[in-house]
C-alpha positions in Angstrom: 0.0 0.0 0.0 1.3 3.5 -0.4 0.7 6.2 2.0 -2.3 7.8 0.4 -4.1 4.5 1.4 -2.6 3.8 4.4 -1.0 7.3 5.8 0.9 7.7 8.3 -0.9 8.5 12.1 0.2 10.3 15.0 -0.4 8.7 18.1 -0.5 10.3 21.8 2.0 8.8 23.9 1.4 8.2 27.7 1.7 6.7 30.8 -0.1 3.7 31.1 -2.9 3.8 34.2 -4.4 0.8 35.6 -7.8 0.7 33.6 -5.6 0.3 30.6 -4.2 -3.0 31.7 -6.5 -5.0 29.0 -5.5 -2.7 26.0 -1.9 -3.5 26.5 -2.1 -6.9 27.5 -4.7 -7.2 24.4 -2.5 -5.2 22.3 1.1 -7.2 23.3 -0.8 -10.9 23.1 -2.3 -9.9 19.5 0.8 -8.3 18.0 3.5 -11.4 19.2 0.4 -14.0 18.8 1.9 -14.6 15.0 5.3 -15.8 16.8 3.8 -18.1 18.8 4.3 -21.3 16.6 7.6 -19.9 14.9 9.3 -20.0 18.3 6.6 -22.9 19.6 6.0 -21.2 22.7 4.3 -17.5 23.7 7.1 -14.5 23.0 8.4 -13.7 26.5 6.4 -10.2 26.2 3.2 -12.3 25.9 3.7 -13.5 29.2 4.4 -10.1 31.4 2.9 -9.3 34.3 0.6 -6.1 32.5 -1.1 -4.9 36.3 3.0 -5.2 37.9 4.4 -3.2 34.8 1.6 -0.9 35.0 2.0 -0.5 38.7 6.3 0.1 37.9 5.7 2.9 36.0 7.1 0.9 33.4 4.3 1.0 30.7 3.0 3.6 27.7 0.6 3.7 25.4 0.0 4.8 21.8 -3.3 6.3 21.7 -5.7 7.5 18.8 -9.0 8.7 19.5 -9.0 7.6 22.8 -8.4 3.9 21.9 -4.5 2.1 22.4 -3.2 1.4 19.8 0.4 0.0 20.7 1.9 -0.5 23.8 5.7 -0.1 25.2 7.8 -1.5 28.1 10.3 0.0 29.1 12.7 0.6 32.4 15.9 0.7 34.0 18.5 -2.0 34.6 21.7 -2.5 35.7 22.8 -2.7 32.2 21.3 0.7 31.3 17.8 1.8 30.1 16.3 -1.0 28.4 13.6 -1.2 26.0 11.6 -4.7 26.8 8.5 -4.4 24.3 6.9 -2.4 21.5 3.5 -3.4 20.2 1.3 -2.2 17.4 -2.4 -3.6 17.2 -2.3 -5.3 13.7 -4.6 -3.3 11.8 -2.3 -0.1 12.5 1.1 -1.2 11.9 3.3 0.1 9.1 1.8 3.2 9.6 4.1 4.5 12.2 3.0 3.8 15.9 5.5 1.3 16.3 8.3 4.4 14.8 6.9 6.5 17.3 7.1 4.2 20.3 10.7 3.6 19.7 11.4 7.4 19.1 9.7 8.3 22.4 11.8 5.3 24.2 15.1 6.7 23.2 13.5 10.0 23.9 12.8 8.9 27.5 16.4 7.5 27.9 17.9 10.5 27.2 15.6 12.4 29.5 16.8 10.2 32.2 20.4 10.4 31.5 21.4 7.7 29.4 23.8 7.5 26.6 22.4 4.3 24.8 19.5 2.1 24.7 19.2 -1.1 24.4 16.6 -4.4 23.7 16.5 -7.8 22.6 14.7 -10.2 20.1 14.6 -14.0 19.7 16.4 -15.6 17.0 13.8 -16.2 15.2 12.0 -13.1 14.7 14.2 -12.7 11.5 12.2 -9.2 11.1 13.5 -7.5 13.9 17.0 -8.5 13.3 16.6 -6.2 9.8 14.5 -3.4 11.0 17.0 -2.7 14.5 20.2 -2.2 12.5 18.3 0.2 9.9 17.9 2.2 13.0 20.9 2.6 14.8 21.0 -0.4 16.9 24.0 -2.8 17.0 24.2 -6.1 17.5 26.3 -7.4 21.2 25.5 -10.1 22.2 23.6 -13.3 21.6 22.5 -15.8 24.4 20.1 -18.1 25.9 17.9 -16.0 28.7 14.7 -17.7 30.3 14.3 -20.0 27.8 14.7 -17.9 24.6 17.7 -17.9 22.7 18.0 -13.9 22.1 19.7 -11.5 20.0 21.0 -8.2 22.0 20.9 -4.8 20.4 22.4 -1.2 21.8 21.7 2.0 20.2 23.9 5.0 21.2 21.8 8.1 21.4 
């Protein structure tokens, strides 16, 4: 589709609140769903804790019209500011929620003093081992963590 047919949206970004616990759980389960049989077990993001990360402070939402539209994890770690999850409902991705989510992460790390960002993917989600370097993000590591053998990315910002 071109961008005439599918244009581009702006979504508001903000804190997630408790009531929006089953628009991101909704949102996280329906966007990784089509890795479930690829990796032949629920993405780790699938299986989160939505009311804890909520709770943490560790959750945003896209928003458009009042609705979620894609979700993000993200928090601090010993390693640095780490960006667990971005999730676009289906019917809106490609048309830049998912661009926005990871702008306002980086945006967010910087805000809070960090020099770099980082995330992870399984092996298998050969997508995300494309779109990541496209972006800025650098490939460091690769290792088995709870299960999932994972590729690890850091972005200097």
């Amino acid at each position: 589709m071109n961008n005439l047919s599918n244009p581009l949206i702006d979504p508001t970004i903000r804190p997630a609140i408790a009531a929006d616990e089953p628009a991101v759980a909704g949102c996280v389960k329906v966007a990784f769903s089509i890795y479930v049989e690829l990796i032949g077990r629920p993405p780790a993001p699938m299986l989160l804790d939505f009311p804890a990360v909520i709770a943490a402070g560790w959750a945003w939402v896209a928003e458009l019209d009042g609705k979620v539209a894609g979700a993000l994890i993200q928090y601090e770690t010993e390693e640095g500011f780490y960006l667990d999850t971005v999730a676009v409902l289906p019917a809106l991705q490609g048309r830049g929620v998912g661009r926005t989510l990871l702008v306002f992460a980086e945006d967010e790390a910087r805000r809070r003093g960090f020099h770099s960002i980082y995330l992870c993917t399984n092996v298998k989600m050969t997508a995300n081992q494309v779109l990541y370097p496209k972006i800025g993000y650098v490939k460091y590591e690769r290792k088995m963590d709870q299960g999932y053998d994972r590729i690890y990315y850091r972005k200097q910002l």
